[in-house]
C-alpha positions in Angstrom: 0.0 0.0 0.0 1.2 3.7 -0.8 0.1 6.7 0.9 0.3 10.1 -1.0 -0.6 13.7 -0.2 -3.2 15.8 -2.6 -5.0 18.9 -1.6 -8.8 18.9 -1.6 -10.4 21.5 0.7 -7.6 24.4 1.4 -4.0 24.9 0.3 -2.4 24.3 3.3 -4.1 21.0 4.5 -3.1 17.8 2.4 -5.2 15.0 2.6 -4.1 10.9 2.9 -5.1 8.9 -0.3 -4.1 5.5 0.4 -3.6 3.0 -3.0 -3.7 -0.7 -2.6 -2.8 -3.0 -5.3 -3.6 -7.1 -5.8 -1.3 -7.8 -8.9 -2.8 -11.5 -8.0 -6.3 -10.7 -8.5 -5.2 -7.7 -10.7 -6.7 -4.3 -9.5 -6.0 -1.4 -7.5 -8.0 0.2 -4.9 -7.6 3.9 -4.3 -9.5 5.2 -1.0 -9.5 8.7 0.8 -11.4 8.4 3.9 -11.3 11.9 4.8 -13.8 12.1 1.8 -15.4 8.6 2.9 -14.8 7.9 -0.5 -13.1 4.5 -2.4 -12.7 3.4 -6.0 -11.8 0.4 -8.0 -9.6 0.1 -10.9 -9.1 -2.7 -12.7 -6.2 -3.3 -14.8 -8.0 -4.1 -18.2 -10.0 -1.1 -17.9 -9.5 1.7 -20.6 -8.0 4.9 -19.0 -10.8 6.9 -21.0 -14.0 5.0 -19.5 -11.8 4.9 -16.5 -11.0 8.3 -16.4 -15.1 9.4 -17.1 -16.3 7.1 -14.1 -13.6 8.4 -11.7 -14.7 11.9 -12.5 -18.8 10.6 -12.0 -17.2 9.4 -8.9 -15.4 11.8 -7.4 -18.7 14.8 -8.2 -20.4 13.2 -5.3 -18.0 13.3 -2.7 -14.6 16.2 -3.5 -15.5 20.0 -4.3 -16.3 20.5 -8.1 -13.5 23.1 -8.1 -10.7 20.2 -7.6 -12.7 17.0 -9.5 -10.1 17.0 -12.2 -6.9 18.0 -10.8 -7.5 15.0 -8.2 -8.8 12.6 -10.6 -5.7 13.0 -13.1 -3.6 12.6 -9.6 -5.2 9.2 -9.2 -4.8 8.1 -12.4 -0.7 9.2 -12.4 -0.6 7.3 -8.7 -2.4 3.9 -10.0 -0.8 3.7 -12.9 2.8 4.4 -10.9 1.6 1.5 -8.9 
């Protein structure tokens, strides 16, 4: 599991997002409890449709002002992983 640092709410207060992988069962899970919010990414999945349901994701839980920022993070940090 990694842990990295992304800003959601102000700029001086960065926020856990912890990113688990299972090469075995081949996905990654990518949580942020401070948002009470989880996501998972399998490896077959195109980065496109992947990229659109992240974004539908992430509207219902991070401010609209920082959906895209933080979900091009998440895609960098999984596919790092």
């Amino acid at each position: 599991m990694k842990i990295r640092k992304a800003v959601l709410f102000d700029e001086r207060t960065p926020t856990n997002v912890y990113i688990y992988e299972n090469k075995k069962e081949e996905y990654i899970v990518v949580a942020i409890p401070d948002l009470e919010w989880s996501f998972l990414i399998r490896y077959e999945e195109e980065t496109e449709t992947l990229k659109a349901r992240l974004v539908s994701s992430l509207a219902k839980a991070a401010p609209k002002e920082h959906i895209e920022m933080l979900a091009n993070k998440l895609l960098y940090w999984a596919r790092e992983m």
